[in-house]
BAFI-3210 file (N, C-alpha, C; in Angstrom, 3 decimals, decimal comma, padded with zeros to 6 digits):
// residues 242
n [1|2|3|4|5|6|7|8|9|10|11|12|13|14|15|16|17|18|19|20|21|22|23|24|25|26|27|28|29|30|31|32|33|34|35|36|37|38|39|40|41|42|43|44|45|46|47|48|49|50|51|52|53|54|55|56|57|58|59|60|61|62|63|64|65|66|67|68|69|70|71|72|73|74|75|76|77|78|79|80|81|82|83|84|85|86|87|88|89|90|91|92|93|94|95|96|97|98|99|100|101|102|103|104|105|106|107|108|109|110|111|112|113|114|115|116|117|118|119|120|121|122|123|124|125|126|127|128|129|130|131|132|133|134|135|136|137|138|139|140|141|142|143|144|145|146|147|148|149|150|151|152|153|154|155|156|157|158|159|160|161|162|163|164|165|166|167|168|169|170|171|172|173|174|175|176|177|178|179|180|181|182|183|184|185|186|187|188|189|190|191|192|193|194|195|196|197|198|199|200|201|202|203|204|205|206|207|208|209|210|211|212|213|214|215|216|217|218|219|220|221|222|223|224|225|226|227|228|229|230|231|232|233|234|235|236|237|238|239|240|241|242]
n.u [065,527|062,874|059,987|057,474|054,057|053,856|055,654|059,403|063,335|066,172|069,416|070,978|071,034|072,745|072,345|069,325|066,625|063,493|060,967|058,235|055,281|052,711|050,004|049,903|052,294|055,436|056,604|059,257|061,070|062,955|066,572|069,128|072,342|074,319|076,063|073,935|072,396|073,086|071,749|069,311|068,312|068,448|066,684|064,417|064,248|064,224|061,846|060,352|060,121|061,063|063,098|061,480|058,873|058,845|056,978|057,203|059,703|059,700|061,246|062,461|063,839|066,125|068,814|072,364|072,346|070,570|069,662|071,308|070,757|068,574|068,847|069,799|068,086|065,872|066,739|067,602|065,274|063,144|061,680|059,855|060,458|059,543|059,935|059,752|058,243|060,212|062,673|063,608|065,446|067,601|067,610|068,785|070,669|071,160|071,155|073,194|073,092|073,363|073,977|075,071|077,448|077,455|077,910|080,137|081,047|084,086|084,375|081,622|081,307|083,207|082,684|080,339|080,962|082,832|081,174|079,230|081,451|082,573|079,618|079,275|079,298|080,768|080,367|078,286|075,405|073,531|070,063|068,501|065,721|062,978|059,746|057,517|056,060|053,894|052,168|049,801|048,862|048,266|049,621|049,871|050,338|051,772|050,518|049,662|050,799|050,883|051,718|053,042|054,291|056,914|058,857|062,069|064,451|065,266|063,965|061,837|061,468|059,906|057,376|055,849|053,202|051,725|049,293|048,158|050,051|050,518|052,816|055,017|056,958|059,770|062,242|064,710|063,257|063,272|065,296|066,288|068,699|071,931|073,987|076,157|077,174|076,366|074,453|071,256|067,581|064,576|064,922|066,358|067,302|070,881|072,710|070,392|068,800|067,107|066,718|065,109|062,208|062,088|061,575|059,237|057,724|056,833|054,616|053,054|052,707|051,304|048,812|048,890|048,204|049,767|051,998|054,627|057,276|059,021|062,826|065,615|067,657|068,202|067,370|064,454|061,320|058,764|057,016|055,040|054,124|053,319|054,397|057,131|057,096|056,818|058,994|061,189|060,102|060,738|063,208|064,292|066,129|069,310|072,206|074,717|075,010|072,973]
n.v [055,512|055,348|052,720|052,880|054,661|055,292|054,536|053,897|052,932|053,262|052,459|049,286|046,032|044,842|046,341|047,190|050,489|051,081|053,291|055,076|057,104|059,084|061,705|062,281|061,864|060,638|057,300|055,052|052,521|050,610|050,886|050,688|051,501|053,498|055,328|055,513|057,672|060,072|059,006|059,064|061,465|062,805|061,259|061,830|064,788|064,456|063,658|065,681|066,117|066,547|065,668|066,326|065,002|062,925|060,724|058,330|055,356|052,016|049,092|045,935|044,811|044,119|044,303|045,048|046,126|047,218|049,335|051,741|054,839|055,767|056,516|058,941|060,092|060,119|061,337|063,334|064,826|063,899|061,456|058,706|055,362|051,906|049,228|045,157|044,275|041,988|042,546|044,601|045,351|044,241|046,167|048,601|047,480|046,226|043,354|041,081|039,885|035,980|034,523|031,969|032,175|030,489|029,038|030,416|032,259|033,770|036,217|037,181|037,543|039,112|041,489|042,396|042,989|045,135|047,095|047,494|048,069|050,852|052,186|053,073|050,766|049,730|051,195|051,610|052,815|052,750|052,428|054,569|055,521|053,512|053,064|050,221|047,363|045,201|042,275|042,263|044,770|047,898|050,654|053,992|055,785|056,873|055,249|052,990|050,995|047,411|045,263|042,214|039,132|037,761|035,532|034,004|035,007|036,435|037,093|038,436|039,711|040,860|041,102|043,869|044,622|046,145|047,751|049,447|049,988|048,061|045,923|043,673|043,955|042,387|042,580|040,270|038,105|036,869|036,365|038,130|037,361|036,357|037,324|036,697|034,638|035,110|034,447|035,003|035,276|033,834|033,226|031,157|033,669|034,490|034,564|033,763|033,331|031,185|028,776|026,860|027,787|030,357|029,416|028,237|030,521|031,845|031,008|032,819|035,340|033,867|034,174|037,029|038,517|039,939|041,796|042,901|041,709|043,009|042,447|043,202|042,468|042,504|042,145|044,039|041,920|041,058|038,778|038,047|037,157|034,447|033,055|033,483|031,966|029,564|028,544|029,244|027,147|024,963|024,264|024,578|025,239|026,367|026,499|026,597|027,186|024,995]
n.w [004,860|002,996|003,382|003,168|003,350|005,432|006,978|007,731|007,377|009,189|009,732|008,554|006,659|008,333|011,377|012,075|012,715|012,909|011,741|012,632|011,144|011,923|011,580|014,345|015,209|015,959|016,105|017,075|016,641|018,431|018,813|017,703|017,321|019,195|017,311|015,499|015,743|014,011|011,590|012,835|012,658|010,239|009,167|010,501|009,573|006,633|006,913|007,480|009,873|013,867|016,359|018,087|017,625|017,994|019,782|021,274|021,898|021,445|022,762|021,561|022,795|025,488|024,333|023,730|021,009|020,536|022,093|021,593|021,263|022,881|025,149|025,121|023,653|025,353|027,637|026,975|024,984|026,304|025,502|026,292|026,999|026,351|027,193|027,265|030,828|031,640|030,394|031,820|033,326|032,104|029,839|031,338|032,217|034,429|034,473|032,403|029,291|028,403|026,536|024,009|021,227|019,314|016,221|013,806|010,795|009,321|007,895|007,992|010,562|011,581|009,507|010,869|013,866|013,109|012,005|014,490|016,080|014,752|014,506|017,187|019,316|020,861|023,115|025,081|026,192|029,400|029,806|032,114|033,124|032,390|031,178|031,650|029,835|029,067|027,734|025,065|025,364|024,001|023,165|023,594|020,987|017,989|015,350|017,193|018,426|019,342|021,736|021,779|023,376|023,056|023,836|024,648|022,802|024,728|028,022|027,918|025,203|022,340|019,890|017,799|016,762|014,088|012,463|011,131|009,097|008,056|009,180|011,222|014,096|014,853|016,353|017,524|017,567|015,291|012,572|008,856|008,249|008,997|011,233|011,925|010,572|007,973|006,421|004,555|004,405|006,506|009,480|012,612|015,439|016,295|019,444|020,977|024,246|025,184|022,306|022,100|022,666|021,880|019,254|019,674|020,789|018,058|016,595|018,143|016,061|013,962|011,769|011,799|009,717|008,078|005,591|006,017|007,597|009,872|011,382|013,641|012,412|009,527|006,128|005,521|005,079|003,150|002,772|003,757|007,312|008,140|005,985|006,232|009,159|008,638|007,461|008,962|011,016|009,570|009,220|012,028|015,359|014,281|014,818|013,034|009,432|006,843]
ca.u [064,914|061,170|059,853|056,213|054,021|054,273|057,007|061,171|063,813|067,470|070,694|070,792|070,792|073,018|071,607|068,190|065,373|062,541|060,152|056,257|054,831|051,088|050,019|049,823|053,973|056,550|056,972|060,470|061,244|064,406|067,508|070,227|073,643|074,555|076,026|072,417|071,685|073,062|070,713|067,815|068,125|068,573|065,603|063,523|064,604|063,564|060,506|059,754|059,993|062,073|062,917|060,180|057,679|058,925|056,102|057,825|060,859|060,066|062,316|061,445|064,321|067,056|070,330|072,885|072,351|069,010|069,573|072,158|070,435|067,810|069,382|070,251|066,152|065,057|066,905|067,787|064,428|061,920|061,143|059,579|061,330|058,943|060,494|058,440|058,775|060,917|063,585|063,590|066,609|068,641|067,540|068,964|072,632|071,529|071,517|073,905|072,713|074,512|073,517|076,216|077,664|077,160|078,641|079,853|081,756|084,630|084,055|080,230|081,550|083,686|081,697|079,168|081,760|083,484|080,041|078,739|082,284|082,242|079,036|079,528|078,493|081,247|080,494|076,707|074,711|072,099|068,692|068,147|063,986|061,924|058,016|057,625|055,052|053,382|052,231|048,641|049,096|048,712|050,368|049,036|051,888|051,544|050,140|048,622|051,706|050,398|052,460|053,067|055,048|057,777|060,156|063,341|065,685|065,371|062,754|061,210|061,325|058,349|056,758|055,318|052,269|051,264|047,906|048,268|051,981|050,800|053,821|055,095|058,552|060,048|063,669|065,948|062,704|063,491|066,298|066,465|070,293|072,441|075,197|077,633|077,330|075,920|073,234|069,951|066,322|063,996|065,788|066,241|068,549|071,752|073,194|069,586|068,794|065,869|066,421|063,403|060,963|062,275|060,766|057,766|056,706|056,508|052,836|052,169|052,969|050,932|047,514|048,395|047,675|050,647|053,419|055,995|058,263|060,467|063,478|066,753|068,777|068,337|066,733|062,244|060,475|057,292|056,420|054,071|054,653|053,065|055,346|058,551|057,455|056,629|060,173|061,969|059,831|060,929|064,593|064,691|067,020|070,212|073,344|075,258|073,624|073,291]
ca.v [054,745|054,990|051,698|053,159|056,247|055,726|053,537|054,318|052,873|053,726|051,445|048,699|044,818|044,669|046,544|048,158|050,804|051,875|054,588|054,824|058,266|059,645|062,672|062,188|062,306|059,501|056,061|054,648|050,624|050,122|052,312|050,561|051,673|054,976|055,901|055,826|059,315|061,092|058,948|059,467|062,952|062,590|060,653|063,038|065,990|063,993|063,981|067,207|066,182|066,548|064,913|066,536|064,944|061,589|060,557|057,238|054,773|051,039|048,170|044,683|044,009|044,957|043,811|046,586|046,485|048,169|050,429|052,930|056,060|055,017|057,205|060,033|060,349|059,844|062,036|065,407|065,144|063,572|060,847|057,817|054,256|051,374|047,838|044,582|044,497|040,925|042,873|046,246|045,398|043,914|047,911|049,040|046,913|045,607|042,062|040,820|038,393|034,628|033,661|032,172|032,711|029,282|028,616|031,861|032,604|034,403|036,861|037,614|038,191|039,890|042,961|042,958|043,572|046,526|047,754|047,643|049,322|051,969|052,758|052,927|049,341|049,246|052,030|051,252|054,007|051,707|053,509|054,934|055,240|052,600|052,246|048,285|047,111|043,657|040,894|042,499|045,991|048,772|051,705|055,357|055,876|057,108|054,076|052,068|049,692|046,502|044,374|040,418|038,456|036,588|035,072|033,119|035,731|037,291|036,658|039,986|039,953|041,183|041,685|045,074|044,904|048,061|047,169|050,507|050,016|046,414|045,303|043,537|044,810|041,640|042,607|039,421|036,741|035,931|037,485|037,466|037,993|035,856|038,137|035,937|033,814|036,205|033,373|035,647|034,728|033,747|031,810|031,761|034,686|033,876|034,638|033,039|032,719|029,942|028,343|026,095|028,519|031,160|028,899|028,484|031,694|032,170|030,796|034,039|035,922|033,430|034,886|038,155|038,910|041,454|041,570|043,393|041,259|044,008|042,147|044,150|042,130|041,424|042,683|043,805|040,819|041,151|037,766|037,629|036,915|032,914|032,481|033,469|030,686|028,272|028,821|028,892|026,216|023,944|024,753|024,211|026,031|025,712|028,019|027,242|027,316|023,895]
ca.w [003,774|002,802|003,073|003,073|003,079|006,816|007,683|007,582|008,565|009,075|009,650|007,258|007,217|009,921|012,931|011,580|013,311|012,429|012,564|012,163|011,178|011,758|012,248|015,929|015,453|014,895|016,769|016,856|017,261|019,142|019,113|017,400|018,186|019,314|015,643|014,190|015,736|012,836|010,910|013,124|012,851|008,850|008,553|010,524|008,578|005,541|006,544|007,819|011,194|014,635|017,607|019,133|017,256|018,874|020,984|022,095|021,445|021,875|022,539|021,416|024,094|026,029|024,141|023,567|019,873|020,448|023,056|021,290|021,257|023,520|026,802|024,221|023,196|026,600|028,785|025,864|024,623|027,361|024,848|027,284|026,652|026,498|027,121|028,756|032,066|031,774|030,077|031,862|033,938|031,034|029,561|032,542|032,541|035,632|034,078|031,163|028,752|029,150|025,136|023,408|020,200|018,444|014,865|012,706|009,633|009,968|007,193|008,284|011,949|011,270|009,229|011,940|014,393|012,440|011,893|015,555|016,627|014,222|014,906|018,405|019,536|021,973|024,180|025,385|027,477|029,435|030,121|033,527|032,994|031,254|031,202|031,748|029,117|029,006|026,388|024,746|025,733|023,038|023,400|023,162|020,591|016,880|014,956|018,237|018,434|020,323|022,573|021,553|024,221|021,899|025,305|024,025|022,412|026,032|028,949|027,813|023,925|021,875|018,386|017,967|015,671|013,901|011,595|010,035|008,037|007,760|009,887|012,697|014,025|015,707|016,987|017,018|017,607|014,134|011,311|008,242|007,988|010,707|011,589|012,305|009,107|006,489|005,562|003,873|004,329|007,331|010,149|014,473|015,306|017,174|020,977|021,599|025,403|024,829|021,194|021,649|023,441|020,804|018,047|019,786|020,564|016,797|016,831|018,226|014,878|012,440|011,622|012,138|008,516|007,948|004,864|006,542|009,061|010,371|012,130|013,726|011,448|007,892|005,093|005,374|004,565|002,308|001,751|004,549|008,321|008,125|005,217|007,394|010,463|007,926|007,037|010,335|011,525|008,650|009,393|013,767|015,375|013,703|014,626|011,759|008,296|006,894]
c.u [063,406|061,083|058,123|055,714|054,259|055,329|058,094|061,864|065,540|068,309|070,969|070,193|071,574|072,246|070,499|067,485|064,554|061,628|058,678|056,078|053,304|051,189|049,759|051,779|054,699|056,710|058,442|060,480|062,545|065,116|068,716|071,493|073,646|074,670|075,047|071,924|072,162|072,115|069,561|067,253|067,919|067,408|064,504|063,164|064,043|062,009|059,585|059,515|061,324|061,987|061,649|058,733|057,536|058,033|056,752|058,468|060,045|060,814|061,780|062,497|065,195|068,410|070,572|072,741|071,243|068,846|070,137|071,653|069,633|067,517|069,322|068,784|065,248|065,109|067,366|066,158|062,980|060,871|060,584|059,777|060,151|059,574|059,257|059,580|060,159|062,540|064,226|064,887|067,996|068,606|068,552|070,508|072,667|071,886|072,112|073,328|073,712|074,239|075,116|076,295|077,368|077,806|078,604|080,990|083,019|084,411|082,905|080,843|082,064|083,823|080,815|080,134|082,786|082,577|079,764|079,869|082,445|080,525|078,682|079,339|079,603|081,109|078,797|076,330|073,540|070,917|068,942|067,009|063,270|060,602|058,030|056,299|054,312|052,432|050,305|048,304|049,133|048,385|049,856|050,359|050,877|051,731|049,850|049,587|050,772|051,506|052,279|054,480|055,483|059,506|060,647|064,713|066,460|064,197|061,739|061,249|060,230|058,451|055,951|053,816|051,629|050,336|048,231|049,662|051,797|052,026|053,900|056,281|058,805|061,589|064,624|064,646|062,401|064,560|066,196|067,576|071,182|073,855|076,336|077,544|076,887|074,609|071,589|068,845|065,973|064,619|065,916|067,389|069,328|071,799|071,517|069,415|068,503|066,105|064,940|062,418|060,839|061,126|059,234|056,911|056,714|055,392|052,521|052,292|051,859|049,252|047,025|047,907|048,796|051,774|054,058|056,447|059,308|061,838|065,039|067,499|068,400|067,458|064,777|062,156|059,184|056,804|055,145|054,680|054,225|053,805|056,500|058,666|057,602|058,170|061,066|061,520|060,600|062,531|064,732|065,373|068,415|071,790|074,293|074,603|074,224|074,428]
c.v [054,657|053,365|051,431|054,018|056,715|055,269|053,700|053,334|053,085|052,772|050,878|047,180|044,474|044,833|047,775|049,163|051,280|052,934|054,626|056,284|058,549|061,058|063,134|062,389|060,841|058,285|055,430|053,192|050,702|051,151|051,788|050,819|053,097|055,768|056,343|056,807|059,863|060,391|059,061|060,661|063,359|062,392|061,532|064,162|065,333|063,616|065,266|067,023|066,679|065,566|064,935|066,208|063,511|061,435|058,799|056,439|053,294|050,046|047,129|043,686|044,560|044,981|045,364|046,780|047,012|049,065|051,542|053,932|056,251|056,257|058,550|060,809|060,781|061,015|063,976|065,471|064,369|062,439|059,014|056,331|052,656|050,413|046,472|044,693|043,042|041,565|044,441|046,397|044,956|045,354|048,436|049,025|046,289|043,983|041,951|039,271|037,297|033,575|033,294|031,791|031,867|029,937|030,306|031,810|033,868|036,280|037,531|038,986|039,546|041,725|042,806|043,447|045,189|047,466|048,553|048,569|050,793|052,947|053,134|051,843|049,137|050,273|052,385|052,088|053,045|053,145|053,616|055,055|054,197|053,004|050,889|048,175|045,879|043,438|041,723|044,301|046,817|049,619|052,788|056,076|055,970|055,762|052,518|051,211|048,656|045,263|042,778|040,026|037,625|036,565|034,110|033,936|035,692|037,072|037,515|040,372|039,709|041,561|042,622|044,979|046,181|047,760|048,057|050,855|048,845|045,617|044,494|043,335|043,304|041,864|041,107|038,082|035,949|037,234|037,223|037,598|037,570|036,550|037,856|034,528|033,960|035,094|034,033|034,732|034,459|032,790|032,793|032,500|033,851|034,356|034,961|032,952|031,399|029,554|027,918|027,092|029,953|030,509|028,647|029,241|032,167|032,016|032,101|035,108|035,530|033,877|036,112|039,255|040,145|040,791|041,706|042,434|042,096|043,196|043,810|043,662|041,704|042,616|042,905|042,677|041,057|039,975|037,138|036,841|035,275|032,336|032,477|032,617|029,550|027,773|028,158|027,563|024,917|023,634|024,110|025,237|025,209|027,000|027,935|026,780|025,692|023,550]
c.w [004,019|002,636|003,003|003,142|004,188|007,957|007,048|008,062|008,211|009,508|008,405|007,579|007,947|011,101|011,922|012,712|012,661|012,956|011,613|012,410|010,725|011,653|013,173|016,046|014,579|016,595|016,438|016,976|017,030|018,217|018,296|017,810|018,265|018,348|014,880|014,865|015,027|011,847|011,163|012,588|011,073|008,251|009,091|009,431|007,222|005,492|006,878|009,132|012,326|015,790|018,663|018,751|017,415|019,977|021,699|021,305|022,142|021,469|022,256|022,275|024,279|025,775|023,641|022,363|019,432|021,381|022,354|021,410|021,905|024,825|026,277|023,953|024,688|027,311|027,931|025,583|025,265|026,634|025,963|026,199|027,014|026,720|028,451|029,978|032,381|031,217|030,660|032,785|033,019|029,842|030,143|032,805|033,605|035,851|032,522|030,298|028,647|027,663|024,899|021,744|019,221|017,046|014,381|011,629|009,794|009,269|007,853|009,806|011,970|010,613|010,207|013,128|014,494|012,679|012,955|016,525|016,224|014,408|016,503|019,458|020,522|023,123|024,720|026,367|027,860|029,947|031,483|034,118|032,411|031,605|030,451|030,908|029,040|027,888|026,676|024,669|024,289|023,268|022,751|022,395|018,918|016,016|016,366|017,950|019,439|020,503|021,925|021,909|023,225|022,880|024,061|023,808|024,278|026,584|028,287|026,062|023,482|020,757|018,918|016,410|015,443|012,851|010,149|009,044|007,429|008,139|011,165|012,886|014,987|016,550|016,312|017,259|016,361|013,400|010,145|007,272|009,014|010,189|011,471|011,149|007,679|005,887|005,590|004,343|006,179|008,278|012,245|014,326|016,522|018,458|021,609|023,318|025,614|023,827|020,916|022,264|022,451|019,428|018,363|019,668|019,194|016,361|017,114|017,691|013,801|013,082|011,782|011,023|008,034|006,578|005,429|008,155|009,151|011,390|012,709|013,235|010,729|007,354|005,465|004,917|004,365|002,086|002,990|006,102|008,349|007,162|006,167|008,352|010,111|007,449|007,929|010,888|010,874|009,167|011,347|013,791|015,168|014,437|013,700|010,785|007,341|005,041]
res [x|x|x|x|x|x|x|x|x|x|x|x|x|x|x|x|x|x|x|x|x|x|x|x|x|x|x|x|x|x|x|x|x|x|x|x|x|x|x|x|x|x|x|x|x|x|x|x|x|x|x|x|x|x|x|x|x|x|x|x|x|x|x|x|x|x|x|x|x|x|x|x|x|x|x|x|x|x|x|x|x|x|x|x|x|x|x|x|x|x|x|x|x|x|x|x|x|x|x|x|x|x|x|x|x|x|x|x|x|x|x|x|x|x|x|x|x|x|x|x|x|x|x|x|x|x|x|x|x|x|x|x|x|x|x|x|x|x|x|x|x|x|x|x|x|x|x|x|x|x|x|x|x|x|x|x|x|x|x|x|x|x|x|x|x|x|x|x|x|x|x|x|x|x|x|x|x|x|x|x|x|x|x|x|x|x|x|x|x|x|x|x|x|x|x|x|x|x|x|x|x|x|x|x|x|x|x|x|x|x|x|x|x|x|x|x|x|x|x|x|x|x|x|x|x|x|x|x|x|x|x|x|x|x|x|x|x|x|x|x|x|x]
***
């Protein structure tokens, strides 16, 4: 899915990724599940590209619903795996996240579950390489991604700001689609590490002047990234929808 002249992205509002294209090559954000390599490869081809024009994959953290293809990129096609360094062992498998599931719908769950198995979401390849990244850092990567430390989801979770798409790719440090209760719009994502430290680091989103809030779950958001905290903020963290 075009979602710009230089920004894609493939899954859906379940488990999303995206991809940033210059003509320096193509930038990826996070890996989704294993399944979404026939759409990587889809969405390339639709643009006249290949794998080999992947100059780097980053994570905005290390849960398995962003790794999927991750190992697959890395080690067939020498694609180098960015994640911060707080999460590069939860990349890795060497640590398991300890979130829990708080309030869900049974319905919601239920399709995200189907989803995440069918697309391969139960059979997780962890990375074996990373390059460890840290909070400010921007990356010699097609469209100059830059690092923003957003701890809570995961010690190691980060917004990816990209100037030139007008985006900023956040992973799960906000959704706007809770998985496990189908409830639409701007809100804290669930199996949370931090709730409250999650909502904090959201301050370090507002003023970044961007439409596009890219999350890994939910629908793009255009309505501006200080609209979306103003949102969540209003709200707390809630795990089931009120």
């Amino acid at each position: 899915m075009k979602l710009g002249p230089q920004l894609h992205r493939i899954g859906n509002d379940l488990v999303a990724v995206y991809l940033i294209e210059t003509d320096e090559g193509v930038t990826v954000i996070d890996a989704g599940l294993a399944g979404h390599w026939r759409e990587l490869l889809a969405e390339l081809t639709s643009m006249g590209r290949s794998p080999g024009d992947i100059r780097g994959l980053v994570l905005t953290h290390g849960d398995t619903d962003h790794l999927g293809f991750a190992e697959r990129l890395r080690r067939d096609h020498g694609v180098p795996v960015f994640v911060h360094a707080a999460d590069a062992a939860r990349a890795r498998g060497e640590i398991k996240p300890k979130a829990s599931w708080g309030g869900f719908k049974l319905g919601a769950t239920a399709r995200f579950i189907w989803y995440a198995s069918r697309k391969g979401g139960l059979r997780t390849t962890y990375l074996t390489e990373v390059t460890e990244v840290g909070d400010g850092m921007v990356l010699d990567l097609p469209g100059a991604p830059r690092i923003i430390g957003l701890p809570g989801h995961s010690p190691g979770s980060i917004a990816v700001h990209v100037p030139a798409v007008d985006a900023v790719f956040v992973g799960d440090g906000l959704t706007t689609r809770h998985v496990l209760t189908g409830r639409p719009g701007p809100q804290a994502a669930p199996f949370t590490d931090d709730p409250e430290q999650a909502i904090a680091s959201l301050s370090r989103l507002e003023g970044l002047g961007v439409s596009w809030v890219l999350p890994g779950h939910g629908a793009p958001w255009n309505g501006g990234v200080d609209e979306a905290v103003r949102l969540i903020r209003a709200q707390g963290f809630r795990a089931t929808p009120p």
